[in-house]
Structure formats: C-alpha cells, structure tokens
C-alpha positions as MATLAB code, in Angstrom:
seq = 'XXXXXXXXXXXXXXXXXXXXXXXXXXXXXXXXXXXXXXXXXXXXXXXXXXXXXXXXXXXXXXXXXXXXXXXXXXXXXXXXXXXXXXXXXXXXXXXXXXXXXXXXXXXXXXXXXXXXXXXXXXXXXXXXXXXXXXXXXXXXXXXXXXXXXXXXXXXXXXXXXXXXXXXXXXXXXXXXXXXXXXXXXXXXXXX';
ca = [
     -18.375   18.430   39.624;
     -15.051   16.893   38.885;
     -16.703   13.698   37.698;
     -18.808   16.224   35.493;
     -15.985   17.948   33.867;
     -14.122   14.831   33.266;
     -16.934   13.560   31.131;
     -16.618   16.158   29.174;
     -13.042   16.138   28.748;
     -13.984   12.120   27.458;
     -16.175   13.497   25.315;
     -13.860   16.071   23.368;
     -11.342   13.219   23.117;
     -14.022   11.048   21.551;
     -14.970   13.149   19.621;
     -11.140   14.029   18.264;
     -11.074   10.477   17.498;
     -14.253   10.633   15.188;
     -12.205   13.322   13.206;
      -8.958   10.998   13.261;
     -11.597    7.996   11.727;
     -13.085   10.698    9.414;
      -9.482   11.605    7.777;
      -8.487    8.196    7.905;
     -11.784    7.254    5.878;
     -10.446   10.240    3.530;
      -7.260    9.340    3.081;
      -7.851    5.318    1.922;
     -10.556    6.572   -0.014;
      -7.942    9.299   -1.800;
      -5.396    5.820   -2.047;
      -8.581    4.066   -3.569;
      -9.066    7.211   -6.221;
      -5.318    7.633   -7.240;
      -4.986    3.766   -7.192;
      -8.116    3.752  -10.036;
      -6.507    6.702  -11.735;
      -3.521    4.451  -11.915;
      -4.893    1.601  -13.812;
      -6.820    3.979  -16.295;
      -3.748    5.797  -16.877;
      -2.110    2.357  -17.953;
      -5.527    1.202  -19.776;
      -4.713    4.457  -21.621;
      -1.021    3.233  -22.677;
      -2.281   -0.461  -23.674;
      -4.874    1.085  -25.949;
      -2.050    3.432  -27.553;
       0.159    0.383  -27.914;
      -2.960   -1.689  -29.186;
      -3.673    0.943  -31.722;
       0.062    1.560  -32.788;
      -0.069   -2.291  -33.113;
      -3.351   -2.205  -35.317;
      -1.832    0.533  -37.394;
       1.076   -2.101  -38.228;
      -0.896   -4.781  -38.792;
      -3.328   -2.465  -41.191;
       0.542   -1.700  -43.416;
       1.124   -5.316  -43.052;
      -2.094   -5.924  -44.658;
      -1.510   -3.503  -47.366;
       2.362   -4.854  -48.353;
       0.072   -8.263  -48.484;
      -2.214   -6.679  -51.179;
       0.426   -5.877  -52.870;
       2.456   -9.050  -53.057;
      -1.144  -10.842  -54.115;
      -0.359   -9.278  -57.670;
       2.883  -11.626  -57.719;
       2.764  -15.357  -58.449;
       0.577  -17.882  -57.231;
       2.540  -19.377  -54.695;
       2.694  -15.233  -53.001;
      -1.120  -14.901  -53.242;
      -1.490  -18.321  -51.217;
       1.333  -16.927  -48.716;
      -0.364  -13.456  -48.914;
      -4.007  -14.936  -47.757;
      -2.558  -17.145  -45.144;
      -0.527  -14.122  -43.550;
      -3.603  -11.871  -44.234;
      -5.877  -14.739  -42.126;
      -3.518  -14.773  -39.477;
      -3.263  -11.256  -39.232;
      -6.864  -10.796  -38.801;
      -7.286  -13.607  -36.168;
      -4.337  -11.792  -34.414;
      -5.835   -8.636  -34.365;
      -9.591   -9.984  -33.572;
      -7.632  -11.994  -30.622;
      -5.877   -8.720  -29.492;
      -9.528   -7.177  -29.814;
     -10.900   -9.765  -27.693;
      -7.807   -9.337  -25.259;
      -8.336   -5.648  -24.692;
     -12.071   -6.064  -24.559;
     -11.787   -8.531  -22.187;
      -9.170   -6.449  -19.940;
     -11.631   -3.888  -20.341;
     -14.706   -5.559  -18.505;
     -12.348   -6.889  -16.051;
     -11.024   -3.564  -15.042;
     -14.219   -2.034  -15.057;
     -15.831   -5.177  -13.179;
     -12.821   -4.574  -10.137;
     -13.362   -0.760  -10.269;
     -17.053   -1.197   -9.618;
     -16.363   -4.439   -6.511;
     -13.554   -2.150   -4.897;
     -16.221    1.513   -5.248;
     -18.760   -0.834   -3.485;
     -16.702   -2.532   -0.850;
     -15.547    0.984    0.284;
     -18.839    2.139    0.320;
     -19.902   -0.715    2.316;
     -17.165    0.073    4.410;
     -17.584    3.459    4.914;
     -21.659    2.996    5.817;
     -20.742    0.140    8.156;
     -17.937    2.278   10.089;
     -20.097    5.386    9.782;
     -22.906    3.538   11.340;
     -20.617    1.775   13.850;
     -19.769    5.189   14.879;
     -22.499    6.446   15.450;
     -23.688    3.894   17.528;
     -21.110    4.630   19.859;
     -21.786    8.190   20.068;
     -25.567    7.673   21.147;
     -24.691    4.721   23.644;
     -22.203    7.179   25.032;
     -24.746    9.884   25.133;
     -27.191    7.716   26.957;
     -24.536    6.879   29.420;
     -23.380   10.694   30.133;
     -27.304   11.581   30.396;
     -28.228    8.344   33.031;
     -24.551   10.335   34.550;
     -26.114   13.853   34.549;
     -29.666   12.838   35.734;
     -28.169   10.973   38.706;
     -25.971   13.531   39.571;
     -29.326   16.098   39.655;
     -31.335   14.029   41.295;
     -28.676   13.496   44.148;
     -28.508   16.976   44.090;
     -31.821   17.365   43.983;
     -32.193   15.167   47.408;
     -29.459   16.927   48.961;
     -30.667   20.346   48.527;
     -34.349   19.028   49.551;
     -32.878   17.586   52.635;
     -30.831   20.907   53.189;
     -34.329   22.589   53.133;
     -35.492   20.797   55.746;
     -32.904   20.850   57.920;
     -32.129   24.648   57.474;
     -36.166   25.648   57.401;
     -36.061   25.170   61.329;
     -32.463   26.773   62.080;
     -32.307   29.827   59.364;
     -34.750   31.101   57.302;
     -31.823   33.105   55.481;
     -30.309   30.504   53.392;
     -33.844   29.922   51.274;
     -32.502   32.336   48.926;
     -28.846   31.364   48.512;
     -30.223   27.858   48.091;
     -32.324   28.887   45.324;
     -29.723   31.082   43.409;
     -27.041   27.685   44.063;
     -29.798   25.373   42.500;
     -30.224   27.596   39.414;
     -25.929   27.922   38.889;
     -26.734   23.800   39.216;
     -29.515   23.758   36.402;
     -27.768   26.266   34.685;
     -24.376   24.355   34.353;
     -26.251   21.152   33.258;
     -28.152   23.119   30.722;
     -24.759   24.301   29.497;
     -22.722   20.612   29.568;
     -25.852   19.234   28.383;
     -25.438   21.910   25.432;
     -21.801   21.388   24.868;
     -22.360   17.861   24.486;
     -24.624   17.807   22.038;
     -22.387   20.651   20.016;
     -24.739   23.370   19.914;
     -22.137   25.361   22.241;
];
C-alpha cells in the first residue's frame, strides 16, 4: 500500500514538472516574441531615418534643378551630383531591401526552430509519461495479482477452519479493486 501511494506521490511530482517545462516553453517563447517585436520596432526607425534621408536627397535634387539654369560648368556639376544622388539612394534602396529579406529570412529560421523545438520536447514528454504509465500499470497489476494469490490462498486455508471470514474477505477484496480503480483513475487525471 505504501509502495502504492508513493507512486502516486511520483506521479504528482512528475507531473508538476510537466507544468514547470510547459511555463518554461512559455516563457522563451514570450523572449522569442518580444525579441521579434524588438527588431521590427528598430526596422520601423531605419525606415523613418531612410525616408527622412530620401526626403533630403529629393530637396537636394530640387536645389540641383535649380542650379542647372546657371552656367555650363553648374549643369555638368548639377548632373554628376544628381547621378550620384540617385545611385545613393537606389544603393540605400537596395540596403534596406536587403535588411529587409534578411530580417524576415531570421524571423521565419528562429519561428521554425522553436517550433521544432517545442514538437520535439512536447513529444519527448510525452514519451515519458506513457513509459511511466506502463511501468505504474506492470506495478499495479503485480501488486493485484499478488493479492489476488494471497487472498486465494487465504480461501483455502480459512475454508477448512472458519466459514465466517468468506464475507469479510469479499468486502476486503472489493476496498482492494476499489482503491485500484480509484489510483488507476487519479493517474490518468479523470479524478
């Protein structure tokens, strides 16, 4: 009986260690979340700066224009400025595109490696919890069928000597079944 309770007292600890994995899962999958919100929040500022940037290249442009309707030597100045503006800002374009596919590309490796993660430990887990099972049944159906034998051999012995102890037998074997029903309950977690 003792050997019977203190499976069960294993089991509740196992299973308080299944909800320690659980929030553990939940809390490096909250890291994962605020760490993503993180680098969109900074996407967010390089695209402000980006624009802010375009915007000063687009009135850099325009105080080109309108040095083109100076001398010669200004429009020449005015187009070479003007071409490297615009191969600065495609380059920039390219940059933040670029960053773009990147961040998305490590956003999508890191969402699948925890959900790899996550099925692999889940799985892992519940591995355990059936082997376990299996292992506290074999425990449970030894323990009956000892129990079994010993109240069969009590029968005998008792059948010659007192007929009186039939019943108390009987009521003893169904406390017995009944208990087992009741662990057998407990452990599966429908009590």
């Amino acid at each position: 009986m003792e050997n019977m309770m203190g499976n069960v007292a294993g089991k509740i600890s196992a299973q308080e260690m299944i909800k320690a994995n659980t929030a553990a899962e939940a809390a490096h999958r909250e890291q994962i979340e605020n760490q993503n919100k993180q680098y969109e929040e900074e996407i967010a500022v390089l695209r402000q700066n980006a624009k802010k940037l375009e915007d000063r290249l687009n009135n850099i442009e325009d105080v080109l224009a309108d040095l083109k309707t100076g001398k010669n030597d200004a429009e020449k100045t005015t187009k070479e400025l003007g071409t490297a503006v615009k191969e600065l800002s495609d380059n920039l374009s390219d940059r933040f595109n670029k960053s773009d596919e990147a961040t998305h590309d490590v956003g999508v490796r890191i969402y699948r490696n925890v959900q790899a993660s996550v099925a692999d430990e889940q799985k892992k887990q519940l591995d355990e919890i059936k082997e376990d099972f299996k292992r506290q049944m074999e425990s449970i159906r030894s323990e009956f069928t000892v129990l079994v034998r010993q109240l069969d051999s009590m029968q005998r012995a008792n059948r010659a000597k007192n007929r009186g102890l039939m019943p108390l037998t009987v009521i003893i074997l169904l406390a017995t079944i009944a208990n087992l029903v009741l662990i057998i309950l407990r452990i599966i977690g429908l009590v």
